[in-house]
N, C-alpha and C positions, 0 to 999 in steps of 0.2 A: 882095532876098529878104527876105521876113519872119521875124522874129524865129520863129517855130514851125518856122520851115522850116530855120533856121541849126541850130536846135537838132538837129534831126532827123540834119541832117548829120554832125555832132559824135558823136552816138550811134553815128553806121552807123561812125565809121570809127574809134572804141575798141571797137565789138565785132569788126573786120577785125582789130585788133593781137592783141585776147588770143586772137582764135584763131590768129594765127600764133605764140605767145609759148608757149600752149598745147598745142604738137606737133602741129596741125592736128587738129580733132577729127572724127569719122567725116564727120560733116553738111558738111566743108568739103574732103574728101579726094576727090581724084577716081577715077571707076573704075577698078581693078585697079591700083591703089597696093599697096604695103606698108604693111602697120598700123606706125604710131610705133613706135619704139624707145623703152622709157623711160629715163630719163637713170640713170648711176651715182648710187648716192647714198653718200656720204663718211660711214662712222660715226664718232660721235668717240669715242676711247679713253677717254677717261672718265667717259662715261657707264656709267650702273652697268649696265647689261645689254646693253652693249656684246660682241661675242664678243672673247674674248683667245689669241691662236692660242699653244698651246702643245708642245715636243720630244717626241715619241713617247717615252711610258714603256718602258723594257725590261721583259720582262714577267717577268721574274726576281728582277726588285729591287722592292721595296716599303720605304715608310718605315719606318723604325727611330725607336724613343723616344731623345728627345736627353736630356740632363741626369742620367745615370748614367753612371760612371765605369767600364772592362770590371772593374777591381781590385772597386769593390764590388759591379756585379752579379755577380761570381764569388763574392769572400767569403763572401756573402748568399745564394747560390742562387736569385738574382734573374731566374730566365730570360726570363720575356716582359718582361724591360726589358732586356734584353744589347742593347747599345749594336754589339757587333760587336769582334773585337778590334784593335787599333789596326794599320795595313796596315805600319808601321816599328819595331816591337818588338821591343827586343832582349833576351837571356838575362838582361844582367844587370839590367835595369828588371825585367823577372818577377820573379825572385826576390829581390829588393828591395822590390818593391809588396809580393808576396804574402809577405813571410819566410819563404822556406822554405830551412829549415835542409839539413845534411849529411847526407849518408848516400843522394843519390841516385846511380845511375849511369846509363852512356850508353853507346852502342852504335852503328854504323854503318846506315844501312838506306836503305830506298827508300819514297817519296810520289809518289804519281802518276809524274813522268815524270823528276823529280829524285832526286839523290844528297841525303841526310841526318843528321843524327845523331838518336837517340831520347833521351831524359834520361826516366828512370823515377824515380819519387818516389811514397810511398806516398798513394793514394787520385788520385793525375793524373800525367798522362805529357805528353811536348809534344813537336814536333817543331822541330829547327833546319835550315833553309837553310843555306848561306853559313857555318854551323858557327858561327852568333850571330841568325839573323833569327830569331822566335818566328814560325810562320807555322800552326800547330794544338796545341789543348791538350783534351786528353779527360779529361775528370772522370770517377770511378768512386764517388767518395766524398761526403758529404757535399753531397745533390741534392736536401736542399730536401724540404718536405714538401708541395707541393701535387700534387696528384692528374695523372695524365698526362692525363686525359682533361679537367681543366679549365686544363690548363696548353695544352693542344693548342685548346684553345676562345680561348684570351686572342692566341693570334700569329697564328690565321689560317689557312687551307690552306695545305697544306705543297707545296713545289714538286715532290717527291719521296716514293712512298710504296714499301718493300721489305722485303723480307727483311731482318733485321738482320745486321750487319758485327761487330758484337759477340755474343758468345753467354756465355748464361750456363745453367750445370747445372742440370737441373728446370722449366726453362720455351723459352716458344718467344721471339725479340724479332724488334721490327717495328722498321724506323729509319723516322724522318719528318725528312726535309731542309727546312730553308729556308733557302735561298740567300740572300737578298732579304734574310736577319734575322744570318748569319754564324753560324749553329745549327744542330744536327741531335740529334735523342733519339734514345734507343735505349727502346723500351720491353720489358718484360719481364711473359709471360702465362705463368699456369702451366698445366702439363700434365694437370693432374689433371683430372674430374669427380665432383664440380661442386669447382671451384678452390681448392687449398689455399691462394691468396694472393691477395692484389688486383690488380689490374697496378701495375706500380711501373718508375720510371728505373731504367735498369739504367746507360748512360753518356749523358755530354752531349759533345759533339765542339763545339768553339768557334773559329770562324776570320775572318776580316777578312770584310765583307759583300761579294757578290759575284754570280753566277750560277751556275747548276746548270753551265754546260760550263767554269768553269773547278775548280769542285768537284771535279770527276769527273777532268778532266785533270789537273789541280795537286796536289790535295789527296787522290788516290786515295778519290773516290768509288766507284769502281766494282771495289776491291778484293774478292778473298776475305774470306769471315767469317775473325776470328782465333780465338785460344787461349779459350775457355771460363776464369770468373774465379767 
């Protein structure tokens, strides 16, 4: 055979491999075949746009700012940086961080679905578990001068929007829950027309970061309003 002819050979039968190598392409498939399959293809994880499969967020919790302490965002009336209160707190680290001196008392009652004591001290109250766990602390006092409506702008939608659970004389209050942040306002609108006051905090309720159902179950979310203050 002639050289032109070997070559020819050589040709026909590297273009026989790549289409077999090639998933057989239409031109080489015979009638009423299935069309190829195309092969898996293997991402590698680090490529940067590689997809990274990640746990379903609960849709109750949202990030919390890290690097504040609850002692000074409380101090401070730091709220949209409340860190959350710590989930193992006991009475005497409270009042120890916070110095808070004598002259409070305490009282037996009920949170949510638990037995408690209440410790009342002027301008916040707290609840105890176990008659030492710190498991809710409501501020009345000393709440910080930013405005509700850009305080309410800085955390986000709130998981929860009602009636408020605190009441106060001469105005109406709306609570705004965040679960997700261990926080809940109380805000305070006045009654009048046109409004003899701005809205303003009326309480802040502070409790370990968590979800609205255990809120509600644990931490008497879904209490009656109390005593007007």
């Amino acid at each position: 055979m002639t050289a032109p002819g070997q070559r020819r050979l050589v040709l026909a039968a590297l273009a026989l491999a790549a289409c077999s190598t090639a998933g057989d392409p239409p031109a080489h498939r015979t009638a009423g075949s299935p069309p190829p399959v195309a092969p898996a293809i293997a991402l590698d994880a680090a490529a940067p746009d590689a997809p990274i499969a990640r746990a379903p967020l609960d849709a109750g919790l949202v990030a919390v700012p890290a690097g504040t302490s609850y002692a000074t965002a409380l101090r401070s009336a730091d709220w949209a940086r409340w860190p959350g209160l710590p989930d193992d707190l006991r009475e005497a680290d409270l009042v120890r961080t916070l110095g808070l001196g004598k002259g409070a008392t305490r009282h037996d009652g009920r949170l949510g679905r638990r037995d408690v004591v209440i410790v009342e001290a002027p301008g916040l109250r707290y609840w105890l578990r176990d008659r030492n766990h710190v498991v809710l602390i409501e501020v009345t006092a000393k709440l910080g001068t930013t405005a509700p409506a850009e305080l309410r702008s800085q955390l986000g939608p709130a998981d929860r929007e009602g009636p408020g659970r605190f009441l106060q004389a001469g105005a109406t209050t709306t609570e705004y829950v965040y679960a997700g942040r261990g926080l809940a306002l109380t805000v305070a609108e006045s009654y009048d027309q046109p409004p003899s006051f701005a809205p303003r905090l009326a309480a802040v309720q502070l409790f370990a970061v968590g979800d609205l159902r255990t809120f509600v179950l644990e931490l008497g979310g879904n209490a009656r309003a109390g005593p007007s203050r």
